[in-house]
N, C-alpha and C positions, 0 to 999 in steps of 0.2 A: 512752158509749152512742152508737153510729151507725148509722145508715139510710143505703141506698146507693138508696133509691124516687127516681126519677127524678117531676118535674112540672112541669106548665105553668106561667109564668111568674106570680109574684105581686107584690103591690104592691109590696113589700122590693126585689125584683128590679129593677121598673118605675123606681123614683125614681133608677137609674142610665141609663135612657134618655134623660134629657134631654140629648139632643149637639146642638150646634151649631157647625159650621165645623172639627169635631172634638173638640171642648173639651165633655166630660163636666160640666154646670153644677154638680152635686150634688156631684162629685168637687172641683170647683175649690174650691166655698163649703166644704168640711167641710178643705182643703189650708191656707185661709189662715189658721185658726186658729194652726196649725203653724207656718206662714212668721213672726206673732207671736209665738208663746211662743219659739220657734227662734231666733228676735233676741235674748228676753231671756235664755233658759236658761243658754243657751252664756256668755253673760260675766258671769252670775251665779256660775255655777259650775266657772266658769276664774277669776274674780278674788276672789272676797269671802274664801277662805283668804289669799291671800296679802295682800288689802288689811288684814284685821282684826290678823293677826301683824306683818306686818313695818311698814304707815304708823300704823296707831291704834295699837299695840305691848299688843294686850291678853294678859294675863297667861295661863301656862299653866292655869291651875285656873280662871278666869273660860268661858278656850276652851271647857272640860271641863263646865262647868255650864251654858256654854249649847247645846252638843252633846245634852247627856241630855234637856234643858227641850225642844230640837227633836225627839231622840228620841222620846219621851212622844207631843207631840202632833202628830209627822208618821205614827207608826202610827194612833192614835185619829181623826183627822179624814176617813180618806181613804171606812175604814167607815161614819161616823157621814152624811156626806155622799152616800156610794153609798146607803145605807138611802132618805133625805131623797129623792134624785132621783130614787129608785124607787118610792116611794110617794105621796110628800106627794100633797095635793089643791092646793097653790098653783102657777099656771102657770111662774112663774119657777124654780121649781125643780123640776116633773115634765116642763117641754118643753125638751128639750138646747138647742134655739138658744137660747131665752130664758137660759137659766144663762149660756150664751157671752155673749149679748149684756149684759146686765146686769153680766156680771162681769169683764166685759174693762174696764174704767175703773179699778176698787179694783185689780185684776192689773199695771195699769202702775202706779200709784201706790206699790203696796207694792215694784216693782223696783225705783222710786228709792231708798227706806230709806240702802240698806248706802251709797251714793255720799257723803254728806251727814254730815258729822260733828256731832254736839248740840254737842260745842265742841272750843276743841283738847285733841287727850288726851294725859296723860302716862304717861309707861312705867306699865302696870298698875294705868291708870283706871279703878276700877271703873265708871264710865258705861259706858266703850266696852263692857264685860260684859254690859250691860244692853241698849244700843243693838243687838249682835248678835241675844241673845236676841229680842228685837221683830223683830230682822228677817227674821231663818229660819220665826218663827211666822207673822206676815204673811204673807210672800210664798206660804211652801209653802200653807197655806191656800187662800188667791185660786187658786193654781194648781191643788190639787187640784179647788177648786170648779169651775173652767174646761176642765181637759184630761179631771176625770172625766166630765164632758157628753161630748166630744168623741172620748173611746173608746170611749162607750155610743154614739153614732152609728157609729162602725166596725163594731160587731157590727148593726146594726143598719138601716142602708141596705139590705143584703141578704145573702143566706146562699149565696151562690154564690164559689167560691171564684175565678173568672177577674173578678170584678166587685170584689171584693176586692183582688184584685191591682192592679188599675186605682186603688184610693183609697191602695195600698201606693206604687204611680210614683208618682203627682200628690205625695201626702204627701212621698215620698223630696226633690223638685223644688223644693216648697217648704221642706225642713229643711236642703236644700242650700245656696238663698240665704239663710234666717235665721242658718247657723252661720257662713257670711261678717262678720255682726258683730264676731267674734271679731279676725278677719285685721285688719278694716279699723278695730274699735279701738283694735289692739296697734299699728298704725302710726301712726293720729292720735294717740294717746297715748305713744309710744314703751315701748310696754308699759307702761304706769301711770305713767313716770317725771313724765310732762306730766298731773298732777291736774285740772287746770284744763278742760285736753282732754276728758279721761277723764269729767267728769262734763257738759260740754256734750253728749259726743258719747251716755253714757247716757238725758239729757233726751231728743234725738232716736230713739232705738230704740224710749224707750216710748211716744212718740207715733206711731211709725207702728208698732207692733206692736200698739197698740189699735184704729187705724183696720184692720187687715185682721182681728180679733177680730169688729168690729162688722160686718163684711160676711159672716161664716158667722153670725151672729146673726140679719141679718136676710135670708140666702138659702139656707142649708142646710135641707132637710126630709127628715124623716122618716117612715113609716107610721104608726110605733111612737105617733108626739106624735097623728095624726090620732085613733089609738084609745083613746090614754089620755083625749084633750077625751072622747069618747063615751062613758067608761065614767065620767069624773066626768059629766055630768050625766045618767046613771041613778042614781033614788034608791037608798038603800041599798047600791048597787056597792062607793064605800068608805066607811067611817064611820070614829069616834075610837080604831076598836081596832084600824085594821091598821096603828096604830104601836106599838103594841103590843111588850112587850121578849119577851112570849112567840113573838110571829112574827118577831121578829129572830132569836131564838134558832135558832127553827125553819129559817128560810131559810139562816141561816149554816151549821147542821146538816148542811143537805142538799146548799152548797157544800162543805164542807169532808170530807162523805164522800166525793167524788170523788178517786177515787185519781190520775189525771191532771192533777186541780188542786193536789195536795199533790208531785207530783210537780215538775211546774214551779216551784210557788212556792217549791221548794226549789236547784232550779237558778237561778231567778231574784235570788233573796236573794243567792247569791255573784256574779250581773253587777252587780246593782245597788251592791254593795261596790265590784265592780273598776271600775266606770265612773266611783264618784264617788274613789278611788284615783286614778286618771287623771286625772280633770278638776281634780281640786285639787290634785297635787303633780305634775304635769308642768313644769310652768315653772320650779318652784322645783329641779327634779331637774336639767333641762337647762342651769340658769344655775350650777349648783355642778358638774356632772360635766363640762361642756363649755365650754373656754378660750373668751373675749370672742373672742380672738384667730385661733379657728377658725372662729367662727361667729360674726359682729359683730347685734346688737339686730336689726337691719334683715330678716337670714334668719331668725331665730329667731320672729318676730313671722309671718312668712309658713310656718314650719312648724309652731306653732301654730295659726293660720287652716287648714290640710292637714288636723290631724287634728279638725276638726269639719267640714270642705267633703267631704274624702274619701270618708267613710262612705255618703254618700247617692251617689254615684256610682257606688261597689261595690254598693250594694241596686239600685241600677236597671239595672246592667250583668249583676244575676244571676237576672232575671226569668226566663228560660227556663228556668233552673236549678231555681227556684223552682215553674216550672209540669209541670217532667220529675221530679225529683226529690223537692218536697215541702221544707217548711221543716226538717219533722224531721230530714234527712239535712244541709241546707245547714249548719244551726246545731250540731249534732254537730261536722260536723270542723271548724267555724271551734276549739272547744276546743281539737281536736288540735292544729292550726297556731299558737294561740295558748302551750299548752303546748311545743310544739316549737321556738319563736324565741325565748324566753325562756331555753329550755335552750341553747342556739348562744349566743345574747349569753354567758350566763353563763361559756361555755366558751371566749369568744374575749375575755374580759377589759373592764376599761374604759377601755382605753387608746385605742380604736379610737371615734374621737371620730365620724367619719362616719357608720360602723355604730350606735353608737350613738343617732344622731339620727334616722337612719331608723328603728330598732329603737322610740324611742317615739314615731315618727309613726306610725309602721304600726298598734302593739298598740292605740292609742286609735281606728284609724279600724277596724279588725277588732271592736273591744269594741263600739263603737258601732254600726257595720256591724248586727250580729248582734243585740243589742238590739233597734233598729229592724223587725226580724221578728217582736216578743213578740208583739202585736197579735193575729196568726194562730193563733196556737195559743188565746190567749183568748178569742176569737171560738168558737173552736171548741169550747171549754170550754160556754161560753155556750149554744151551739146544744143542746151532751148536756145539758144541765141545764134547759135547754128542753122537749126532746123528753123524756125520762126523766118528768117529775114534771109535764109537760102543761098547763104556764104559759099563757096569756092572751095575755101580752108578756115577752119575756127578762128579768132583773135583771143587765142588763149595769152598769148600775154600784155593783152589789153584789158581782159579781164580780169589776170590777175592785179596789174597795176592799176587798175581803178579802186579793186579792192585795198590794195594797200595806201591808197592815196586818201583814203578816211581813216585806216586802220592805224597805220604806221605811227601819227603823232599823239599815238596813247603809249608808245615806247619812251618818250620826253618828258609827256603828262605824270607819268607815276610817279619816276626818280625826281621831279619836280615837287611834284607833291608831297612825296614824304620825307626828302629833306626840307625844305619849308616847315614841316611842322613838327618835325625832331631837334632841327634848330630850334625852336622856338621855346621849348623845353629844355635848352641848355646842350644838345646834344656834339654840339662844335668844340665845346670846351668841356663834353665830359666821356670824348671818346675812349682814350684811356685809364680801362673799370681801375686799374691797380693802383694809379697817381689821384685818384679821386678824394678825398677827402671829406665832402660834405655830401653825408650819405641820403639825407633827404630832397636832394635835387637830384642824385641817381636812382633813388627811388621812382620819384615823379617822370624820370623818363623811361625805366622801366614800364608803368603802368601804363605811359602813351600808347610806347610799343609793341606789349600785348592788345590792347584796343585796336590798335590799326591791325596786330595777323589775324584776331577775331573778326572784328565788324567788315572791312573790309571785300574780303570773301561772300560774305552774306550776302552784302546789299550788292555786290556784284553779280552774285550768281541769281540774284530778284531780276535784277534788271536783263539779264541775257534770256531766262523762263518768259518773263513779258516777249522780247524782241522776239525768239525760236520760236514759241508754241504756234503761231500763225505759216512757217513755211510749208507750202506744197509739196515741193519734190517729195515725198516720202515711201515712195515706192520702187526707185531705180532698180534694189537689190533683186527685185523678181523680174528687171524686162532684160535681155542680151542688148539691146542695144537701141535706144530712143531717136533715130534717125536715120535715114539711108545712107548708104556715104556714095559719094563716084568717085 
C-alpha cells in the first residue's frame, strides 16, 4: 500500500536534523551499533566453521545437531523478541536504545564462546557438540535482541527515503571499518594458525565492539520511544492482554498477508543461504582450490579482509544509483551479474587460479553489497503496514522478526548442506592438503568444490530473479514520505 501525499516535516523526520560540523548526530549514534556487531559478525562467521571442523575436529552428526538446535531457535527467537520489543510495558525492552544499551555487554560476551575451548577435544568430542550448540544459541540470541532494536530504529528515525539513505552511508562507513576485523585478524593470526593470537585478538573486538554498542544506547533517539513512555503511562493504553497469543496471531496475520513481504522474504531466504555459503566456506574453498604457491597465507588473508571491506564501498559508491534508480532495480541486476560470473568461472575452468580468486572475492562482496540494501525495502514494508491497518507506532520489530523467522534457517541449511556433501567426497579425512597422499580423492574433492562455488550462485541468484521480479514497491526513492505520521 502507498501514498505519494507530500507533508510538512514531522518529528521522524526532525530527529535526522541534528547536524553538526556535518555529522548527522542520530545517524552517527544508530552507525555505531553497526561498526560493533560489524567487528564481531564478520569473524564470527568467517571462522567458527572452520574452527569447530578442523581445530576442535567435531564430529559430522554432532555439526548436524547443532545446526538443526541453531536452526530451531534462530527462527523462533527473532519473532518472539520482535513481539516483546513491540509491545512489552518494560523500558528496556519497548525503548530500542535501552535493548542496545543493556544488551550490548551479554552480545560481546556470548562472542567470545566459540574462541575458548571447555577442554582439549578429541577427534569427535562430544563436548565440542555441545560447546557449539551453546554457542550459536547464545550469540545469535544477544544479536537478534541488539540488531532487532537497531532495524526498528532504521524504519523508524523517519520515513523519508533521502534521510534513509543518509543512515544507509553512515551504516555502509561504519560496516566498512567493523569488516576490517576480518583483514586484521587473518593477519595477526596468520589465519587462525597463531590460536593464541586469534583469541587475544577476539578479546579485543569484543571489548571495543561493546564500547561503541553502549554509545547508540545511550545517544540514539527516537520519536517512536518518546510515544511509546506516553502511551504506557495512560491508564488502560496497554494492559496483560496485548500479549496476548490472540493478538500475535493477529498482527502476524496482517504481516504476512502482504504480498510484498512474502515476496521479499522469499528472495531473501536464498541471500541469507548464499551469504552464509560464503562466509563459511570461502577460506576453506580458496585454501583447497588455490596452490599455497600461487597465492602464499599473506594475500589470501588480505583477500579475505576485500571481501567483507568491499561491499560497503560498492553501497556507498552506488548512492546515486540508489536515489535515480530505486533499490528495486539496483538489487535486481546485482542477481543477474551474480548469475552471470558464476557461469564465466564455470566455463573458464578451475585452473585459472587468478580468476578464480577474484571470482570469490567479487561474489561475497556483490552478495554482501546487495544484502546490505534489505533494510529499504523493510522499512518500506513497514511503512504499508502502517499506513494500511492505521497503527499508532509501526511493528518494526515484528516485521523484521517475522522476516527472519523464514529467513534465518537458511543460515543452518548451507553449512548443512555443504558439509554433507564435501563429507561425502572424503573431505573429513582430506582436510589436511599436505598429509594427503592419494591425490586422486583430493582431486575429486577439488572438483566438488569448484561445482558447488559455480553452480550454486547460479541457480540461486534464478531462484531470487523468479521471487524479486513480481514486487511492487518500486518507486519509494521519488516519494518524501508514504504516509502521514501523528
Amino acid at each position: 500500500m502507498r501514498s505519494r501525499l507530500r507533508q510538512s516535516p514531522s518529528p521522524a523526520s526532525d530527529s535526522m536534523r541534528q547536524v553538526m560540523f556535518g555529522i548527522h548526530h542520530n545517524a552517527l549514534a544508530y552507525a555505531m551499533t553497526t561498526l560493533g556487531a560489524g567487528m564481531m559478525n564478520s569473524i564470527f562467521s568467517f571462522y567458527y566453521v572452520k574452527l569447530f571442523l578442523n581445530k576442535y575436529k567435531i564430529s559430522e552428526g554432532a555439526f548436524h545437531q547443532s545446526q538443526v538446535v541453531y536452526m530451531i531457535w534462530n527462527a523462533v527467537n527473532d519473532p518472539l523478541f520482535g513481539y516483546i520489543q513491540d509491545n512489552s510495558r518494560v523500558p528496556c525492552f519497548s525503548k530500542r536504545r535501552l535493548s542496545i544499551l543493556y544488551g550490548a555487554p551479554f552480545y560481546a560476551l556470548t562472542f567470545l564462546l566459540a574462541w575458548f575451548p571447555w577442554r582439549s577435544y578429541e577427534a569427535g568430542d562430544w563436548l565440542s557438540g555441545v560447546h557449539l550448540i551453546v554457542t550459536l544459541c547464545a550469540f545469535d540470541g544477544m544479536l537478534t535482541f541488539v540488531l532487532l532494536a537497531q532495524c526498528a530504529l532504521f524504519a523508524e528515525i523517519s520515513t523519508h527515503h533521502e534521510n534513509r539513505l543518509t543512515l544507509i552511508k553512515y551504516n555502509q562507513v561504519a560496516s566498512l571499518i567493523g569488516s576490517s576485523s576480518v583483514l586484521f585478524c587473518g593477519l595477526v593470526s596468520e589465519n587462525m594458525d597463531n590460536f593464541a593470537n586469534f583469541q587475544s585478538f577476539a578479546v579485543v573486538v569484543a571489548l571495543l565492539a561493546c564500547t561503541c554498542m553502549l554509545y547508540t544506547g545511550f545517544q540514539s533517539t527516537s520519536p517512536y520511544d518518546c510515544l511509546a513512555s506516553k502511551a504506557t503511562n495512560k491508564a488502560g493504553q496497554r494492559d496483560g492482554a496485548a500479549l496476548s497469543l490472540s493478538s500475535v496471531f493477529c498482527m502476524t496475520k496482517q504481516i504476512l498477508t502482504q504480498k510484498d513481504f512474502v515476496l521479499f522474504v522469499s528472495m531473501n531466504f536464498f541471500q541469507v543461504f548464499l551469504l552464509a555459503f560464503c562466509n563459511n566456506f570461502t577460506m576453506i574453498f580458496a585454501e583447497h582450490l588455490i596452490p599455497q604457491n600461487v597465492l602464499p597465507s599473506f594475500v589470501k588473508s588480505i583477500m579475505y579482509g576485500a571481501g567483507f571491506i568491499c561491499p560497503q564501498l560498492l553501497v556507498l559508491s552506488s548512492q546515486n544509483l540508489l536515489r535515480t534508480l530505486g533499490y528495486y532495480r539496483v538489487i535486481l541486476f546485482t542477481f543477474y551479474v551474480e548469475a552471470g560470473a558464476a557461469a564465466v568461472m564455470f566455463l573458464l575452468g578451475p585452473q585459472h587460479y587468478y580468476i578464480l580468486a577474484l571470482f570469490l572475492t567479487g561474489n561475497m562482496v556483490l552478495i554482501q553489497a546487495s544484502f546490505s540494501l534489505f533494510n529499504l525495502p523493510l522499512a518500506d514494508i513497514i511503512d504499508a503496514d502502517l499506513y494500511k491497518h492505521k497503527r499508532s507506532t509501526p511493528l518494526s520489530s515484528m516485521v523484521f522478526g517475522t522476516n527472519a523467522l523464514f529467513t534465518k534457517p537458511a543460515q543452518s541449511l548451507a553449512p548443512m548442506l555443504v558439509v554433507g556433501i564435501l563429507n561425502q567426497v572424503g573431505y573429513e579425512k582430506l582436510k589436511d592438503i599436505a598429509a594427503v597422499s592419494d591425490k586422486g580423492s583430493l582431486q575429486e574433492l577439488h572438483d566438488v568444490m569448484f561445482y558447488l562455488v559455480c553452480l550454486v550462485p547460479v541457480c540461486v541468484a534464478a531462484l531470487q530473479i523468479l521471487a524479486w521480479t513480481p514486487y511492487s514497491i518500486r518507486e519509494s526513492h521519488t516519494v518524501d514520505a508514504k504516509y502521514i505520521e501523528t
